[in-house]
C-alpha positions in Angstrom: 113.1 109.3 80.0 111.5 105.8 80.9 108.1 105.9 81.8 106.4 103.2 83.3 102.8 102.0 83.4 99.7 102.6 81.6 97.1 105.0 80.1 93.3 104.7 78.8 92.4 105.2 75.5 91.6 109.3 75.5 94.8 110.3 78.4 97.6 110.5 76.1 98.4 114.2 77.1 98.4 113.3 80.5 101.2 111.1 79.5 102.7 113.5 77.5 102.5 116.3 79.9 104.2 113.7 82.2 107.2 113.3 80.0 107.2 117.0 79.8 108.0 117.5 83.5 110.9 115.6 83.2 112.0 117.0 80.1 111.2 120.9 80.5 110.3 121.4 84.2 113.1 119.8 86.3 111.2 116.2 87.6 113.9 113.8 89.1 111.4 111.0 90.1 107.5 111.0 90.2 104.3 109.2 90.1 100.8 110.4 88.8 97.4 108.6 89.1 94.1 109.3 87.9 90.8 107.7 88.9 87.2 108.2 86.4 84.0 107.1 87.9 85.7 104.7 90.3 88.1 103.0 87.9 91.9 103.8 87.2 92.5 105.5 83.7 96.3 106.9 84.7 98.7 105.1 86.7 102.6 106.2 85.7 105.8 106.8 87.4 109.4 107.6 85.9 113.0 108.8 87.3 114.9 108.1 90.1 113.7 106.4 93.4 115.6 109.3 95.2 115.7 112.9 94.2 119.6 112.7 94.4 120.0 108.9 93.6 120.1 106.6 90.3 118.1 103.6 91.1 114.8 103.8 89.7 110.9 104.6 90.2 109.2 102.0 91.2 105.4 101.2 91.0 105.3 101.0 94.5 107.7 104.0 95.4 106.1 105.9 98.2 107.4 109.6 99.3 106.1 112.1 101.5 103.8 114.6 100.6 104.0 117.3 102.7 100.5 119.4 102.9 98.7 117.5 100.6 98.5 115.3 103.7 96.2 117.5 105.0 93.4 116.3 102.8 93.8 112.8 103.6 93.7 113.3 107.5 90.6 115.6 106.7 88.8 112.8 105.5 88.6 111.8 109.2 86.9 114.3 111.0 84.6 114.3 107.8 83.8 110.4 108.6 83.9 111.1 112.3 81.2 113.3 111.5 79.1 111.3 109.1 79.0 108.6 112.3 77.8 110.5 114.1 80.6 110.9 116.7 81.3 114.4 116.0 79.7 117.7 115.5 80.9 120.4 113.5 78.9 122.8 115.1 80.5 122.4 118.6 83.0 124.2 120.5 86.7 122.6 120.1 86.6 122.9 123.8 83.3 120.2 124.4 86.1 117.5 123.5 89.6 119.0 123.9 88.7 121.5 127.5 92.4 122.7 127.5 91.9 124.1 123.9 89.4 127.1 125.8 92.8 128.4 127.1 93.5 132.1 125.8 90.4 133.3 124.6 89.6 130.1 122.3 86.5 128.8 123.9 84.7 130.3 121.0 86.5 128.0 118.5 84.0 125.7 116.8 85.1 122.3 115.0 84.4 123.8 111.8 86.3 126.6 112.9 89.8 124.3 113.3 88.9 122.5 110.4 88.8 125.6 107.6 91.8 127.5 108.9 89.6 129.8 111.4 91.0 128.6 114.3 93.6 131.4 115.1 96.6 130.1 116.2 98.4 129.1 113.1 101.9 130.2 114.9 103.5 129.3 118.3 104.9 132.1 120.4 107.7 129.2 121.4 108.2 127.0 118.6 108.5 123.3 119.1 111.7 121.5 118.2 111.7 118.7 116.1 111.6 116.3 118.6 108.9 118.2 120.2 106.8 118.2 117.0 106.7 114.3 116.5 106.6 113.5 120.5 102.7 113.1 120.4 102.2 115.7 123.5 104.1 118.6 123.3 102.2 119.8 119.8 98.8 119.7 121.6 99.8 121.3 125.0 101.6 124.1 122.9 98.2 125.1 120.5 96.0 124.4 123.2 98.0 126.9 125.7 98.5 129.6 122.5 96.8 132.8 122.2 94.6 133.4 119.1 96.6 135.6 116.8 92.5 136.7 115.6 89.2 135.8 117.4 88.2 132.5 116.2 85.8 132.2 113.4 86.6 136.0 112.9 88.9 135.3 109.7 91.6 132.5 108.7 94.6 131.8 107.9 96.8 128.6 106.6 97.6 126.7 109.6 100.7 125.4 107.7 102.3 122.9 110.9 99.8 123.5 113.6 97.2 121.6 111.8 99.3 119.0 112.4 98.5 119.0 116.4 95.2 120.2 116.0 93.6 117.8 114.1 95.7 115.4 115.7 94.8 116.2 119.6 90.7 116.2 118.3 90.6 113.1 116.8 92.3 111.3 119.9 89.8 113.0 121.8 86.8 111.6 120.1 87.9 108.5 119.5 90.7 107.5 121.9 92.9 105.9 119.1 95.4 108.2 117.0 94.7 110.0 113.4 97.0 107.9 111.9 96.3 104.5 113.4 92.8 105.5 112.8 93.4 106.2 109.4 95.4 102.8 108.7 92.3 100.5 110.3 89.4 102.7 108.9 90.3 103.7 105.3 93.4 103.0 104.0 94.0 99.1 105.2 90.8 98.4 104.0 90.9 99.2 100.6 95.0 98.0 100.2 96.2 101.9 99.7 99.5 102.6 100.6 99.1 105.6 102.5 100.6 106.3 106.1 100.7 108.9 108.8 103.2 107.1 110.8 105.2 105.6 108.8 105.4 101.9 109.9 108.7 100.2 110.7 107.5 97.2 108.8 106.9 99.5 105.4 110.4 101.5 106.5 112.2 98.5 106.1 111.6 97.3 102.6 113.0 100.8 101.2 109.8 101.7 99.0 110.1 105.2 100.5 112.4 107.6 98.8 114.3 110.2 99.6 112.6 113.6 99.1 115.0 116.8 98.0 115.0 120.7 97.1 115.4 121.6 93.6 115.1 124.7 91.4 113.3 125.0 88.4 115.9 124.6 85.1 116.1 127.4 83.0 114.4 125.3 80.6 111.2 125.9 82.4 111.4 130.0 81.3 108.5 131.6 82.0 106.8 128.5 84.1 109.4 129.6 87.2 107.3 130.0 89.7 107.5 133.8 90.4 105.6 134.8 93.8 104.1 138.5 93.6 106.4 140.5 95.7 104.3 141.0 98.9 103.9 137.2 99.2 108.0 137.2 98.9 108.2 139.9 101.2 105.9 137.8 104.0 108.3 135.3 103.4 111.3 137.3 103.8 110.6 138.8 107.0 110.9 136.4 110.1 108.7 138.3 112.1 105.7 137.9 109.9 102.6 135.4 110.4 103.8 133.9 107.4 107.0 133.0 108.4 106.0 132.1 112.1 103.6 130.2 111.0 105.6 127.9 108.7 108.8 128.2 111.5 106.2 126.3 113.9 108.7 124.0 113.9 112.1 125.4 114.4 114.7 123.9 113.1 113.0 123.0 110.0 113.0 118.9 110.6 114.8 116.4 107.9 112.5 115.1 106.2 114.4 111.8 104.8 114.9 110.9 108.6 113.5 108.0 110.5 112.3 109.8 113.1 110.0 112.0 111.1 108.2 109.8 108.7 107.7 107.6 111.8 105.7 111.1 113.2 102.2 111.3 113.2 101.9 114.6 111.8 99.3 115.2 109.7 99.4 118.6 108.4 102.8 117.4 106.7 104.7 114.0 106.9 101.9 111.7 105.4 103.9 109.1 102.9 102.6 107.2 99.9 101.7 106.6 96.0 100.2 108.8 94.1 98.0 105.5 93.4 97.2 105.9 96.9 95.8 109.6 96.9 94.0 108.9 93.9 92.9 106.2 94.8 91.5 107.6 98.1 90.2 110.5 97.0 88.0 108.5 94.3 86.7 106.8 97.5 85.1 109.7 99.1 82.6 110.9 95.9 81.9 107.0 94.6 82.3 103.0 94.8 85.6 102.4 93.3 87.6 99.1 91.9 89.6 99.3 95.5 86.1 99.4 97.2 82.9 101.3 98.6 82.8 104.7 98.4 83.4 106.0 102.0 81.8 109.3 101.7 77.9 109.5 101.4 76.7 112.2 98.9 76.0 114.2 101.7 79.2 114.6 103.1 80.8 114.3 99.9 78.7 117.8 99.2 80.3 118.9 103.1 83.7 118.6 101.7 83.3 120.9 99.1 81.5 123.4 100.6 83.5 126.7 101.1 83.7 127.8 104.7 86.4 130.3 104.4 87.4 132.3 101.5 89.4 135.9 101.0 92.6 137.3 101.9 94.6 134.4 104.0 96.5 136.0 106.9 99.0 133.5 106.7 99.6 133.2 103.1 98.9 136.8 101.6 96.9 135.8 98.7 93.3 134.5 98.7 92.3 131.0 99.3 89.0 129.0 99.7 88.9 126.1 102.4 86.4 123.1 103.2 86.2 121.5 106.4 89.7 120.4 106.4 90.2 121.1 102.6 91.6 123.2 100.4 88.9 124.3 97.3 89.5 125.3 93.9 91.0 129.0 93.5 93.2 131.2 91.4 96.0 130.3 94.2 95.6 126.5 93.8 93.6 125.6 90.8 92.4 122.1 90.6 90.2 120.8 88.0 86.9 122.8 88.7 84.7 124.8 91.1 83.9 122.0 92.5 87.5 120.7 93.4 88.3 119.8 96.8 91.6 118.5 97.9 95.1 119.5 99.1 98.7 120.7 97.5 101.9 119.9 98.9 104.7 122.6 99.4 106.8 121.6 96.5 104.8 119.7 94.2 102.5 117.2 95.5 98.8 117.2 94.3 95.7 115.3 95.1 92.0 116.3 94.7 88.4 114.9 93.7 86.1 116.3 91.7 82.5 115.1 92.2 81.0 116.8 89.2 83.5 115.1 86.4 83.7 112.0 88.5 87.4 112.6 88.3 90.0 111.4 91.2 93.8 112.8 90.9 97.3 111.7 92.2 100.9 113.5 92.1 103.8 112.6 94.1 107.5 113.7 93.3 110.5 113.4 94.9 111.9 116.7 93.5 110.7 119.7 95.9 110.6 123.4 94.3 109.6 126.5 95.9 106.2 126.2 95.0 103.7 126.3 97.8 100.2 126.4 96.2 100.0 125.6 92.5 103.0 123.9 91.3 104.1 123.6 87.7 104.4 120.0 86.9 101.5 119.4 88.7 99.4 122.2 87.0 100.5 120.9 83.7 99.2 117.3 84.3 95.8 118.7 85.4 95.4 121.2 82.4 96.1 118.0 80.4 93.5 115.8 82.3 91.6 118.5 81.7 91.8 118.4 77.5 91.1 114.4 78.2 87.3 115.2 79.4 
């Protein structure tokens, strides 16, 4: 396998664990990236451009990311916040008044943020072209019953989050999440990052194509083996689990136009794991791309846990921020103080204020994994050894 780029002096088993992916645990193409104290120690990338294709990686090879968009577009609010423009302590319904409908007006902001919101499932599923139309996601949470009283418990809002976070932000500032995003953070700072994927960015070809894979039998005991009542949520359609991640029904093609052009941010974000690093080093500290966005304060929001225990959507317990997911058993990061987001599949990006650490994956090659892939569980465990 050809790797490309470059390591520090101390992160030679993150390079190694790297290579190991490939070799052992099935990688076709991928990217990893890892920021300390605001500075780039890891930046490598290997395989193909595509995850059924020959031509190679590039540097600036962009894919999407699934969930671990989520933590990027929950940098928003966050910011939204720290201006001043929006309080987490307020009803959903004081900006969005249709969300009140069905016994939500007890929703707060921090509520939607952290999973608490209660409608993590549509009683009619949207269509693809529903999903990515900009209106029909809203009108379809806002009108939805809560499957629990919000604030009561919580549960992954796999593809609802999507609409949710989306609908609030346009409310409070009267410009999209992802055009939001672009002008406020990412442009800035030259990360190549996008909810919406431009046509501009479509048309050079940097994105690749994204595909399913199973783990080789080389990878033995690191299969990923769910415990059987988080297979058996899976397995039956009529569960919250499934509902919840059959939002939107027919599952949409991800390699198509049409989707990464969607601005949906609880899954179609594209970029670089340089990117995700990158960001995420931005929000605890100054970094070589720029000023840290985050102040202390709200870098300390971010990580604090707002809902933890038994996830009604994904049977096993979890830990969220306000709009991110925290360091657990279920998605292990690189300590208690972890915040951040996986991707269904593989993707990983978190920061860690404490070790001053910022981390990056991106592959092209989705597994079954939803939580705590391999390959990306063996880069941190390595990045861990480093510190």
């Amino acid at each position: 396998m050809n790797i490309q780029g470059e390591v520090a002096e101390g992160y030679e088993a993150v390079r190694d664990a790297f290579v190991r992916n490939f070799e052992v645990l099935g990688d076709r193409g991928a990217a990893v990236a890892v920021y300390r104290d605001g500075r780039r120690v890891v930046d490598l990338w290997g395989g193909t451009h595509d995850a059924d294709g020959t031509d190679p990686w590039t540097a600036g090879t962009a894919q999407v990311v699934r969930s671990a968009t989520k933590g990027v577009a929950a940098a928003v609010p966050l910011l939204l916040h720290q201006r001043g423009l929006l309080d987490l302590d307020a009803p959903v319904g004081d900006y969005w008044p249709e969300f009140k409908a069905g016994g939500k007006e007890g929703a707060l902001v921090r509520d939607l943020l952290a999973h608490r919101a209660g409608v993590p499932a549509l009683d009619v599923p949207l269509t693809p072209e529903e999903a990515a139309d900009g209106l029909s996601g809203a009108r379809a949470v806002a009108a939805q019953r809560p499957f629990w009283e919000p604030g009561t418990e919580h549960g992954y809002h796999a593809q609802t989050f999507s609409w949710l976070l989306s609908e609030l932000v346009l409310r409070v500032t009267g410009a999209s999440l992802g055009s939001w995003l672009a002008q406020e953070v990412t442009g800035p700072r030259g990360l190549d990052f996008w909810i919406g994927l431009p046509q501009a960015v479509a048309e050079t070809g940097r994105v690749g194509r994204v595909g399913a894979v199973e783990p080789p039998q080389s990878a033995g005991a690191l299969r990923t083996r769910p415990r059987r009542n988080v297979s058996e949520a899976y397995a039956d359609p009529d569960s919250l689990t499934r509902r919840a991640f059959a939002a939107i029904t027919p599952l949409a093609d991800e390699n198509a136009p049409a989707y990464r052009a969607a601005e949906l941010p609880a899954s179609a974000g594209i970029g670089t794991a340089r990117a995700l690093a990158g960001l995420y080093a931005s929000l605890i500290g100054d970094t070589e791309d720029g000023p840290r966005l985050f102040t202390p304060e709200t870098t300390a929001l971010a990580g604090t846990e707002l809902s933890s225990g038994p996830d009604r959507v994904l049977v096993v317990n979890t830990r969220f921020g306000p709009g991110h997911m925290l360091h657990s058993p279920a998605s292990p990061m690189l300590s208690p103080a972890s915040f951040g987001h996986p991707g269904r599949g593989g993707s990983l990006a978190f920061a860690d204020p404490e070790s001053g650490i910022a981390f990056g994956y991106v592959t092209n090659a989705l597994a079954s994994s939803v939580t705590a892939d391999p390959r990306a569980q063996a880069l941190v465990r390595a990045l861990r050894t480093a510190l």
